[in-house]
Structures are given as C-alpha cells and as structure tokens.
C-alpha positions as CSV (number, residue, x, y, z in Angstrom):
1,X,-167.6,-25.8,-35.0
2,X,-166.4,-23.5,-32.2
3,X,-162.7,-25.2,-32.5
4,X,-162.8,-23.9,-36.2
5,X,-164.2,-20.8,-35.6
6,X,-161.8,-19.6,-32.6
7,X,-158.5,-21.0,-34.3
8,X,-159.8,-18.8,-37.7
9,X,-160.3,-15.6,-35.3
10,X,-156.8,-16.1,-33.6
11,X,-155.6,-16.6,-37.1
12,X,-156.9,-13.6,-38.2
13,X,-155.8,-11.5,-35.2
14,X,-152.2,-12.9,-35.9
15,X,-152.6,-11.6,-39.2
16,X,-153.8,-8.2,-38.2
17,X,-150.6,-7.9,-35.5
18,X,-148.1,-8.9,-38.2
19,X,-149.7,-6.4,-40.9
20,X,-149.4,-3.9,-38.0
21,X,-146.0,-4.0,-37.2
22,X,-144.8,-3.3,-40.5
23,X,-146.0,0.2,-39.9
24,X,-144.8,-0.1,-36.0
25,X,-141.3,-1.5,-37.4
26,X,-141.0,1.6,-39.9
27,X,-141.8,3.8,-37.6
28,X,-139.5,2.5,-34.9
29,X,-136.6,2.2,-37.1
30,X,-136.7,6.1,-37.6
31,X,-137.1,6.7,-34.2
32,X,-134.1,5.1,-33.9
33,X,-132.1,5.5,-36.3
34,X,-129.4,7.3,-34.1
35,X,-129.4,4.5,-31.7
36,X,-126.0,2.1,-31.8
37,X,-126.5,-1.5,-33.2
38,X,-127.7,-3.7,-30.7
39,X,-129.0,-1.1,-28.4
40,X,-132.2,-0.4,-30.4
41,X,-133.1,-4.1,-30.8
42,X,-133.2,-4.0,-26.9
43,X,-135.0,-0.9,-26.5
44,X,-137.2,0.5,-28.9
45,X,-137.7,-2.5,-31.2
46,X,-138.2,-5.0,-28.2
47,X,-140.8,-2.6,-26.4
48,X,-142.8,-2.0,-29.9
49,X,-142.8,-6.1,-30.9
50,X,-143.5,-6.5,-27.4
51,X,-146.7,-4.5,-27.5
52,X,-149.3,-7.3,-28.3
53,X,-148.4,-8.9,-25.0
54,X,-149.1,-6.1,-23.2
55,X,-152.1,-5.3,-24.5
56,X,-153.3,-9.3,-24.6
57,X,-152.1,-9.6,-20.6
58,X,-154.2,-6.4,-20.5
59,X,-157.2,-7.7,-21.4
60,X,-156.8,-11.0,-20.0
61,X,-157.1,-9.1,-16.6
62,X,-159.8,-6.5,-17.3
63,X,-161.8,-9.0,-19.0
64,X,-161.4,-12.5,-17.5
65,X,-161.1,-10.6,-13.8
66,X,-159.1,-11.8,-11.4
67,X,-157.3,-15.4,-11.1
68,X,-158.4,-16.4,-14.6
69,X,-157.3,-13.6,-15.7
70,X,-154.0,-13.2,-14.2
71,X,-153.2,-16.7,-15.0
72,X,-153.9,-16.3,-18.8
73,X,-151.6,-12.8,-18.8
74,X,-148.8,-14.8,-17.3
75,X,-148.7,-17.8,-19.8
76,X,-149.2,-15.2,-22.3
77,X,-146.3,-13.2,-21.4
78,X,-144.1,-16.3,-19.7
79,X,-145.1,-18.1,-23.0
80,X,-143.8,-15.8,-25.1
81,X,-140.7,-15.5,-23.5
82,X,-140.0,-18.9,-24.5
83,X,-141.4,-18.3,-27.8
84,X,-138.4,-15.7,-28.3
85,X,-135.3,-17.0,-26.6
86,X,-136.0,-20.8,-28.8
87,X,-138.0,-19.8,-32.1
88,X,-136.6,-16.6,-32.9
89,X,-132.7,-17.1,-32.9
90,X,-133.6,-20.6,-34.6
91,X,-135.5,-19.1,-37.3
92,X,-132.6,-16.2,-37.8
93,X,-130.3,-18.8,-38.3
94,X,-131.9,-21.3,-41.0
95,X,-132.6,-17.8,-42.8
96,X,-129.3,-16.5,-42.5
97,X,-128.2,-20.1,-43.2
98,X,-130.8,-20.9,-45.8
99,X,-130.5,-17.9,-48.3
100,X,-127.1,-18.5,-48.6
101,X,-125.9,-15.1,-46.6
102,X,-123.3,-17.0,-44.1
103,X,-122.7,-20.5,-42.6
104,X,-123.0,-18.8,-38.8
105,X,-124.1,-16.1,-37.0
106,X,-121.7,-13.9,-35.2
107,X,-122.9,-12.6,-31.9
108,X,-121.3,-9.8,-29.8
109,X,-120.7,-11.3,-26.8
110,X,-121.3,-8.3,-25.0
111,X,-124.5,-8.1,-26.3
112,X,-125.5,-12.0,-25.2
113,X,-123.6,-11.2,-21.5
114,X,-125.5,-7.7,-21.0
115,X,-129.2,-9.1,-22.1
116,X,-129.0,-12.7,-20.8
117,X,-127.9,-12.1,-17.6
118,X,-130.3,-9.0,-17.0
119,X,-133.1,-11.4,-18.8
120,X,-132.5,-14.1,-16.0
121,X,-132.2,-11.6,-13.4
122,X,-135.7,-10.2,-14.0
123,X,-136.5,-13.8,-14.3
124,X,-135.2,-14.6,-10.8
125,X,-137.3,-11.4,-9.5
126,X,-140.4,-12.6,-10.6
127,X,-139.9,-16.3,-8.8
128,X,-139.2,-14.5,-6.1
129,X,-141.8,-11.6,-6.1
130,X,-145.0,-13.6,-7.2
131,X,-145.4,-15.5,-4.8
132,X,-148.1,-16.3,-1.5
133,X,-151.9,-16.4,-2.5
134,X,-152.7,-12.8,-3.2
135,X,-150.9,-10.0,-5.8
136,X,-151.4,-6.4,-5.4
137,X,-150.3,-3.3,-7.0
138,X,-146.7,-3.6,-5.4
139,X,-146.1,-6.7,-7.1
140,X,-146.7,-5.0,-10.6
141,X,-144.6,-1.4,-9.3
142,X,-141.6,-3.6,-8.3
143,X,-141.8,-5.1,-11.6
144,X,-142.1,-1.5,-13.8
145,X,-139.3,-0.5,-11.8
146,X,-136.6,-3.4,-12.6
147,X,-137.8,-2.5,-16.1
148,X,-137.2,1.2,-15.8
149,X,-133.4,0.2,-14.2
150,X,-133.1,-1.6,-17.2
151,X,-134.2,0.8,-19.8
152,X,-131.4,3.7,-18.1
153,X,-128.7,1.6,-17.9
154,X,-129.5,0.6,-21.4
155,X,-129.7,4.3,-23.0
156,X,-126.9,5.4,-20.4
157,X,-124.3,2.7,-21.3
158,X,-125.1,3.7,-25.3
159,X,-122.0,6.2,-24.5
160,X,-120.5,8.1,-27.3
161,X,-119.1,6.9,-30.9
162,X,-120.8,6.6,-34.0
163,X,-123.9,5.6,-34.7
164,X,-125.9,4.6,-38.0
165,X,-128.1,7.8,-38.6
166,X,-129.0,7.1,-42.4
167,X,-132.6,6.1,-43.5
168,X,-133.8,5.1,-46.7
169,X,-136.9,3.4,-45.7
170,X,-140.1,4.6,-47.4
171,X,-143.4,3.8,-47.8
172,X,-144.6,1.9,-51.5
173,X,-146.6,4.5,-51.8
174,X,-150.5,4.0,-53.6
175,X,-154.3,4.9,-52.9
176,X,-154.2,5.3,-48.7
177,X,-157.6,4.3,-48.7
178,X,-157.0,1.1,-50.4
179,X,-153.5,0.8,-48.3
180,X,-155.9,0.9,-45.3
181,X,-158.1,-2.0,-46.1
182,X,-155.7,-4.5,-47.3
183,X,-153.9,-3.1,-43.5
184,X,-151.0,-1.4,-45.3
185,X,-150.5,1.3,-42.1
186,X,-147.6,2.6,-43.6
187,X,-148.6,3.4,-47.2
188,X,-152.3,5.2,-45.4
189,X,-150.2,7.2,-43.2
190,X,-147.5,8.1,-45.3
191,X,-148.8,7.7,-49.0
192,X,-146.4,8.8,-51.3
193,X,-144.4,10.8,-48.6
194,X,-141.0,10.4,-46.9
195,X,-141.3,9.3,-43.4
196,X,-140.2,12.3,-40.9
197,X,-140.8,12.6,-36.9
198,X,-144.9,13.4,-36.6
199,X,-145.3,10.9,-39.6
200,X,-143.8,8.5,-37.9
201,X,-145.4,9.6,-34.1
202,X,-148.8,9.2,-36.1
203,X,-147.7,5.6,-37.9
204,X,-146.4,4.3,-34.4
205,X,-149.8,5.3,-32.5
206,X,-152.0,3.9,-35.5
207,X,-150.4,0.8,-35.3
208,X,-150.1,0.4,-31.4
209,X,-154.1,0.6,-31.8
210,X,-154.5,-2.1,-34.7
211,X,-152.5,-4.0,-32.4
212,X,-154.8,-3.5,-29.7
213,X,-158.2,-4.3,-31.0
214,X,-156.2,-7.4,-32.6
215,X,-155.2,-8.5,-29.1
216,X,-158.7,-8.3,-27.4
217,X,-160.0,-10.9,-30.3
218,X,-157.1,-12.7,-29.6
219,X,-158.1,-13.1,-26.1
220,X,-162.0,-13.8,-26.2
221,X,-161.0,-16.3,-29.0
222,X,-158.5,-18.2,-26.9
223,X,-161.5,-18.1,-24.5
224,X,-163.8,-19.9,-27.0
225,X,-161.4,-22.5,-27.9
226,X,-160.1,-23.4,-24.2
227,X,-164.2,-24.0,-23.4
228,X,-164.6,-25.4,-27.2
229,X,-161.6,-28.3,-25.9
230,X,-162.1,-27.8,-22.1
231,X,-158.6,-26.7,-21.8
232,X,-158.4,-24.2,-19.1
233,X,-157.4,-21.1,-20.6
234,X,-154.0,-20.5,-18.8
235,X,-152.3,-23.5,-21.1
236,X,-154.2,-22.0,-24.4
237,X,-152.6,-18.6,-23.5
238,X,-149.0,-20.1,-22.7
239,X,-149.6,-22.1,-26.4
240,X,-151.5,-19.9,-28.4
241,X,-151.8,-16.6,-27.2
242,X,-148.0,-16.2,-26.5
243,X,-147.4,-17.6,-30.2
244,X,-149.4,-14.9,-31.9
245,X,-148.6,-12.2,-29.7
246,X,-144.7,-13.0,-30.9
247,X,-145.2,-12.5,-34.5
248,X,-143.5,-9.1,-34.3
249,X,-140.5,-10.2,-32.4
250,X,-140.0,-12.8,-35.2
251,X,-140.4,-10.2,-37.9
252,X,-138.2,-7.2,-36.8
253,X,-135.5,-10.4,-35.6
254,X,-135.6,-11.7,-39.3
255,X,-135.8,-8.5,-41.2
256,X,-132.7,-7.3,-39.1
257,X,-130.4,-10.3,-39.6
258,X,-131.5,-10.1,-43.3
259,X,-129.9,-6.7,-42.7
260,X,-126.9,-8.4,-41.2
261,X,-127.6,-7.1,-38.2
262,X,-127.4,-10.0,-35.9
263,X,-126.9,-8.6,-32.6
264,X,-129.9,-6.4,-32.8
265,X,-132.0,-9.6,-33.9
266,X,-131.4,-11.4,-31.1
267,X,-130.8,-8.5,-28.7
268,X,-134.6,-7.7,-29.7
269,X,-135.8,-11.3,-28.7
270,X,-134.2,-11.1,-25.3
271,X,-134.7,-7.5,-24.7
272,X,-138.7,-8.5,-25.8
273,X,-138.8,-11.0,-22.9
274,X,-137.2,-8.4,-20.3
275,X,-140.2,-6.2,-21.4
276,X,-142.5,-9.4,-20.8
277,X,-141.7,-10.0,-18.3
278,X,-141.5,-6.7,-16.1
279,X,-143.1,-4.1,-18.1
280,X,-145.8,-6.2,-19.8
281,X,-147.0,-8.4,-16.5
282,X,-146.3,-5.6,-14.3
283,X,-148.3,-2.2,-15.9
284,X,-151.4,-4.6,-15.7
285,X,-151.2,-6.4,-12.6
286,X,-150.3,-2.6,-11.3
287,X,-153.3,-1.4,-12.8
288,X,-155.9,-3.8,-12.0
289,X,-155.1,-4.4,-8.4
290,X,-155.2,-0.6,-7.9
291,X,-158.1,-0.5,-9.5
292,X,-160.0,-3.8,-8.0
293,X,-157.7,-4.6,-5.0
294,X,-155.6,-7.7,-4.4
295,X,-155.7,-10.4,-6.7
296,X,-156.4,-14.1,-4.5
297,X,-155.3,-17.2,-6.3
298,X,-156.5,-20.9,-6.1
299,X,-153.7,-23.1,-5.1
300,X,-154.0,-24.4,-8.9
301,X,-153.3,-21.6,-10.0
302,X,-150.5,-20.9,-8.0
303,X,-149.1,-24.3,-8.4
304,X,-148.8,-23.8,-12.2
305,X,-148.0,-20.5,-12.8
306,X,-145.0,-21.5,-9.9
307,X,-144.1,-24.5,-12.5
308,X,-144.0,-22.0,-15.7
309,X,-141.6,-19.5,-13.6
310,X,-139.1,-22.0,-13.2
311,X,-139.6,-23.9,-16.5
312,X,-139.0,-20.8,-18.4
313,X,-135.8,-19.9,-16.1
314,X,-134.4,-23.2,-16.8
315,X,-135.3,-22.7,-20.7
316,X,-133.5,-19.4,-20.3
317,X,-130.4,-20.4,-19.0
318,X,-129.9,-23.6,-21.5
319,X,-130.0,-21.0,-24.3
320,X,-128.3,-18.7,-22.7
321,X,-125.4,-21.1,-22.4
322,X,-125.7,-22.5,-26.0
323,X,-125.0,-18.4,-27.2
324,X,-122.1,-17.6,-24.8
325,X,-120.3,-21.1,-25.2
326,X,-120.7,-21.2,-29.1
327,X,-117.3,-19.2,-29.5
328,X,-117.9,-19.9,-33.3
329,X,-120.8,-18.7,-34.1
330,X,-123.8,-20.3,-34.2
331,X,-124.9,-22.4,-36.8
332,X,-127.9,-25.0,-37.8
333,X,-127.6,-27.8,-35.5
334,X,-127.8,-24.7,-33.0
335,X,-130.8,-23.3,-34.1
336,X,-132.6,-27.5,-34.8
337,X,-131.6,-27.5,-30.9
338,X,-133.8,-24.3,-29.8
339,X,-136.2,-25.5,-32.3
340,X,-136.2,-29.4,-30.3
341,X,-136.8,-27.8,-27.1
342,X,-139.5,-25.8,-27.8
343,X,-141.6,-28.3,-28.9
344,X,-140.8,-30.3,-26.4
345,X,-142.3,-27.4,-24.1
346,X,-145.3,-27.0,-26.4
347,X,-146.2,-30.5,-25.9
348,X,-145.4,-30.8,-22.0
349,X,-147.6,-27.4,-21.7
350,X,-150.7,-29.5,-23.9
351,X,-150.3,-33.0,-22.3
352,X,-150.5,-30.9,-19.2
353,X,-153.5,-29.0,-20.0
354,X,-155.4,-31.8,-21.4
355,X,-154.9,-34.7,-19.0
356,X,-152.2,-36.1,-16.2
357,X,-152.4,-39.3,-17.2
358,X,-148.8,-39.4,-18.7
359,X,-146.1,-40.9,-16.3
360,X,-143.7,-38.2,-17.5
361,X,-146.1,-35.3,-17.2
362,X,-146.7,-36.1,-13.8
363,X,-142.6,-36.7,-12.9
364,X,-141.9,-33.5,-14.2
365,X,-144.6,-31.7,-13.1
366,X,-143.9,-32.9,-9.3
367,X,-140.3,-31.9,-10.4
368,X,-141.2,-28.5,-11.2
369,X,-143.3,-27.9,-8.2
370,X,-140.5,-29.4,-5.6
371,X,-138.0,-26.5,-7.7
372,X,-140.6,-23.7,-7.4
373,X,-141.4,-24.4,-3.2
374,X,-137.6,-24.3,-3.1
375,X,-137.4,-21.3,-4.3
376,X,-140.1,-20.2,-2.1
C-alpha cells in the first residue's frame, strides 16, 4: 500500500511542478524577451525549469541530514542531467518530427560548442572537486562560482544586434479564484490583464513557491517508496526524483521548438544541467555545511556517487558528439538513440539499486569505480 501511495504523491507533485511552470515559463519569457535566441534558453529559462532541483537537493539535505541526504541531492541533480541531455532533445525531435513541422532539427553549432563543452567542463570540476570523505562549504562556493563565470560570459558574449522584443503572450483570462485551484498561476495572477514587469515579478515568485512545497512532497515521498521497496534512496532520487524534477525543462524545450526555436530548446536542456550541476548541488551543500559543518561520507556512498559522476560525463560526451557530428540536422533515428541510452541508464541505475546479482551490473560497476579512482 505504501508503493501505491508514494508513487500517487510523486505523481501529484509532478503535476503541481508542471502546472507551475506554466506561470514560471510566462513570466520568464517576458523577462526575457530582449534576450537573443539561444541565450535565454541558457539563462533564464534553464535557471527557472531548473528550480525544482534545487529546491528537491535542498530538502534532501536539510531534511535527510547529512550522507543520506547529500547522496539523494546528487542523484537528483546528476539524474536529471541525464534526464535533459537524452529525453529532452529526443522528445523535441519526434515532436518536431511527428506534427509534421520539419524532417530535422537545425542546430546552431555555436550554440552546441559553447554549452556542451562548458556542460562537460563543469562536469569535469565536479569529478574532480567532490572527492575524499568529507564536503564542506568550499566544495559548494567553488561550485556557485564556475556557475557565476558561466552566467557573465553568457550575458557578456550576448553582444549587440537585434533581438526579438515582441510579446503577445497573455493569460486566458477567467475567475482567479477558480484559476487558483485548478493551479492556473497565471490566470490568478494576471486575470484578465496583460502581463507587465511586477506582474510578472509576482507570477515568477508565486510559482517558484508552488514549486517548492511540490518539491519537499516529492522528497519525503521518494523516502516512503525507497523504504516501501528497500531501495536506498540515492537510486530512487537518481530515477524518480530527477524525472519529476525535469518536467519543466521538457516543457519550455517542447513549447520552444514548437516555436521553431530549436537552439533555445536544447540550449535550455544543457544550460539546465550547467545549473544542476553547479548552482543547484552547490547553493545547498554551501548552505548546509556552513550551517552543520563538514559533510563525512560512508565509503558506499562515495563509491556510488563516484560511479554516477563519471557515468553522466561519459553520457554527456556521447551526446554531445551525436549534436556536433550530425552536420544535417538531427532527425529520428537520433532522437530513438538518446531515447535507447537512457533507458539503458534507468535500468543499470534499478538493477543496481535493487540487487548485484547481475554479471553485467557488477562488470560495469567495477568499470565505473576503476574510471572514477582514476580520476582521483
């Protein structure tokens, strides 16, 4: 009964965080609306979709405490990384594919060269920063900062030229107080309304707290259902948690290349992981070790948290190759490839959590360790 009732709570949550950023994606879209294609996706759309695994990796560590804690925020935030560099570009392309709207994607390839290598860079600083037995507030600093270098050269290389600076988004309009129970934020802020700067300050903060309370339920319910299956909770977060907490990303991606604007869909799914990964491990682990000291690991932990690191570099690289060598666009047998390897990650991360028993769990396994000592 507990299975049931924890999978309906995280279904729920997932429900709450894509009702949410509707609102957030409104919001963010006039915010920056005088941002050049591609740069927005990176910024301001990958920090807002990005919020739920913040605020999940958040609570993993003030509530779980310590190793348990930190483990879940990691496969939360490494799990979603994954989740966005496979699922999103494969579901923009069967969409794009699907409704009829091109045979291919076109990708700038500036836009694939700029975000993928400073995606595998931030991925290389965090095999190389978390490591030892103990993390403490310099760990999560070093990590803001890479962000923050990020972020400037990001807004700094934006330059001059033209940008797109219409907006014809709008609320439905309707009864607010209805609007608020079905979880329509926009149409409660904004009612009948045109959206304008403090509308869309007050939309943005409304739905960064929706998201919030949605992502504490999300964690205490992955809690009930790794002790409903004895699953230890860092492989429900890397599964689960990281799946639910992506639902934005997936959202503003689709609703952009629907748009046609493909290089802000994907630039959002690998700007979304940069955030993950520094800004989204790094704010919490800053705050809790400052707050409750250093952070001491079991050598379990450390052993599979060091596997994930590398799993998800080597993940990040294959697609990153598949984008920059796919000098025709990318079509569906693309997107069934991303699609292929996720899943096969899924089920590597669930064998693994369950049991050892499988020959090929425990090759690769051992492989991944032997990779992640090398690198320390």
């Amino acid at each position: 009964m507990e299975i049931f009732s924890s999978l309906g709570l995280i279904l729920i949550t997932c429900i709450a965080i894509w009702r949410s950023c509707d609102g957030f994606e409104m919001a963010s879209n006039y915010l920056g609306r005088n941002m050049k294609e591609g740069i927005k996706g990176a910024t301001i759309n990958a920090i807002g979709s990005s919020l739920p695994e913040l605020f999940t990796t958040l609570f993993f560590l003030f509530v779980l405490k310590d190793k348990d804690g930190f483990a879940g925020g990691i496969g939360t935030t490494a799990g979603s990384a994954v989740f966005n560099a496979m699922v999103i570009p494969a579901v923009v392309i069967l969409a794009v594919i699907g409704k009829g709207i091109s045979s291919k994607i076109t990708i700038s390839r500036k836009v694939i060269l700029r975000d993928g290598i400073a995606l595998i860079l931030a991925e290389l600083a965090l095999i190389f920063l978390i490591t030892g037995t103990t993390l403490d507030w310099t760990h999560g600093l070093i990590l803001m900062v890479l962000y923050f270098i990020y972020v400037a050269y990001m807004l700094l290389s934006q330059g001059a030229g033209e940008v797109e600076n219409d907006y014809e988004d709008e609320a439905d309009g309707g009864n607010r107080a209805v609007a608020l129970l079905k979880g329509d934020l926009s149409t409660a802020v904004l009612g009948d309304s045109k959206i304008n700067k403090p509308k869309a300050i007050i939309l943005l903060i409304s739905s960064v707290l929706v998201i919030g309370m949605a992502c504490f339920w999300l964690v205490e319910a992955c809690e009930m259902f790794g002790d409903a299956i004895g699953m230890p909770i860092y492989f429900v977060s890397v599964v689960l948690a990281s799946a639910a907490t992506s639902v934005p990303d997936t959202i503003i991606s689709y609703k952009d290349a629907m748009k046609g604007n493909y290089d802000d869909a994907v630039a959002n799914a690998l700007g979304s992981n940069i955030f993950d990964v520094c800004f989204a491990l790094g704010l919490p682990l800053f705050l809790f070790t400052l707050i409750y000291g250093p952070i001491s690991m079991t050598p379990d932990t450390i052993e599979n948290i060091g596997q994930l690191r590398v799993l998800l570099l080597i993940l990040t690289v294959l697609v990153f190759f598949i984008f920059v060598f796919s000098k025709n666009g990318v079509k569906k047998i693309h997107a069934w490839l991303l699609l292929t390897m996720y899943v096969l990650f899924t089920a590597y991360i669930i064998a693994k959590g369950l049991t050892n028993e499988f020959v090929i769990v425990e090759e690769m396994s051992s492989a991944l360790s032997t990779l992640s000592n090398w690198f320390n």
